[in-house]
C-alpha positions as CSV (number, residue, x, y, z in Angstrom):
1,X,0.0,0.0,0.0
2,X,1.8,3.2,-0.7
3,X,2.6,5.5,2.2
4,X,0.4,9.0,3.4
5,X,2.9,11.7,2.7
6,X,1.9,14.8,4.1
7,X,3.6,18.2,4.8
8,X,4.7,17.6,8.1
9,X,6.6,13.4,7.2
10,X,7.7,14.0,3.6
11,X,11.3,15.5,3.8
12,X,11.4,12.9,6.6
13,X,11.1,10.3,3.5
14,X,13.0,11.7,1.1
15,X,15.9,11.8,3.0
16,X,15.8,8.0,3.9
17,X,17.8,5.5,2.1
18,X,15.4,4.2,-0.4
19,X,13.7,5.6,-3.0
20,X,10.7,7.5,-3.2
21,X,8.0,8.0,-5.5
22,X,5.5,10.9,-4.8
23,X,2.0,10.8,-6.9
24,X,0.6,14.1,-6.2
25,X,-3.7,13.6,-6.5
26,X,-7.0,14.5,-5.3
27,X,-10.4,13.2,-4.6
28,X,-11.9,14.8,-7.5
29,X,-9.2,14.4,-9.9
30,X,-10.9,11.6,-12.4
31,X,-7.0,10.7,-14.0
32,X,-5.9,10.5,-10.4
33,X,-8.5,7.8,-9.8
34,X,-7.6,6.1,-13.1
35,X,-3.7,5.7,-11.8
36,X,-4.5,4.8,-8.2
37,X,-4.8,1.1,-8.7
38,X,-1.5,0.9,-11.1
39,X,0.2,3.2,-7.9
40,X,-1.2,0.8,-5.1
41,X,0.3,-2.3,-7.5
42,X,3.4,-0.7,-7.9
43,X,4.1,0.1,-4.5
44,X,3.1,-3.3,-3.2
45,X,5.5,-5.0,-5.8
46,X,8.3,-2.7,-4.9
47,X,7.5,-2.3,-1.0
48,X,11.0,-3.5,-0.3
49,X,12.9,-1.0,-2.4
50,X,11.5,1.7,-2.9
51,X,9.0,4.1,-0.8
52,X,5.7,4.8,-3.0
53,X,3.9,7.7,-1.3
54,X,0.5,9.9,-2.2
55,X,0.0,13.5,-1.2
56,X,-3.3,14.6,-1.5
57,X,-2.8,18.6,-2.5
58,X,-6.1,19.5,-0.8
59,X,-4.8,18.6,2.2
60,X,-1.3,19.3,1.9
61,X,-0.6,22.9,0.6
62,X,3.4,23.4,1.9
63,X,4.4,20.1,-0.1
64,X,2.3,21.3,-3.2
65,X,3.5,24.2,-3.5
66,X,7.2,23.6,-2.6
67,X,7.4,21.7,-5.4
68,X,5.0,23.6,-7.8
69,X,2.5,21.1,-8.4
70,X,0.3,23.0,-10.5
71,X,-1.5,19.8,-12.6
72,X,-2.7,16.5,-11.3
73,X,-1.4,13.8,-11.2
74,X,2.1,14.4,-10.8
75,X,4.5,11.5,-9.9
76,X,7.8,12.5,-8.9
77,X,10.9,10.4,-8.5
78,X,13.3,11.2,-6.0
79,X,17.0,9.2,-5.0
80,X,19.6,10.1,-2.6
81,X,17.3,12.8,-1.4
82,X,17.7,14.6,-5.3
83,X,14.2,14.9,-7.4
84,X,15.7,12.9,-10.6
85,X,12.3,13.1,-12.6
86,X,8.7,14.3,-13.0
87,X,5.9,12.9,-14.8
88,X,2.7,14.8,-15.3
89,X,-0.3,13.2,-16.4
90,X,-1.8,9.4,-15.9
91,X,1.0,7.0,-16.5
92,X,0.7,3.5,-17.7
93,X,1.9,0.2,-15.5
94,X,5.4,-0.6,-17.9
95,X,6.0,3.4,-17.6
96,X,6.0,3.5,-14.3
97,X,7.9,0.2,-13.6
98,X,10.6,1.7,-16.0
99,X,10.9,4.6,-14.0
100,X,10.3,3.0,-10.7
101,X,13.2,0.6,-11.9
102,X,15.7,3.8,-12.9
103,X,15.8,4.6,-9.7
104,X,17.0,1.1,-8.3
């Protein structure tokens, strides 16, 4: 199940040892419900090496904006604490496994 990342545990995250995905969504986001299965998937098949994390931007303005989320959803991939890439839009399974894998 991917993590709750909120304003107040996400540079907590980031700054671990593993990997982190961030899929930045909301409620009433209809893409952001397509991807939320292929997320959930993801972070169950990769619970072990990387962290897979959502941030709901209604609820979590500092991170939102820190990173100037201005479209949803936005995935981004960070390693060694460094934000290595961004996707914006739904995503497909094999594109996110690709990128999930890059960061291994």
């Amino acid at each position: 199940m991917a993590t709750e990342i909120t304003d107040s545990n996400w540079e907590a995250l980031v700054a671990g040892d593993k990997p982190v995905v961030i899929d930045f969504w909301a409620e009433w986001c209809g893409p952001c419900r397509a991807i939320s299965p292929i997320v959930e998937e993801v972070a169950q098949e990769y619970a072990d090496k990387v962290v897979i994390g959502k941030v709901n931007v209604d609820d979590n303005a500092k991170i939102t904006i820190h990173f100037g989320i201005k479209n949803i959803p936005t995935l981004l991939f960070f390693k060694n604490g460094e934000l290595t890439d961004k996707h914006v839009g739904a995503i497909r399974k094999p594109e996110l496994i690709e990128k999930v894998n890059k960061l291994i």
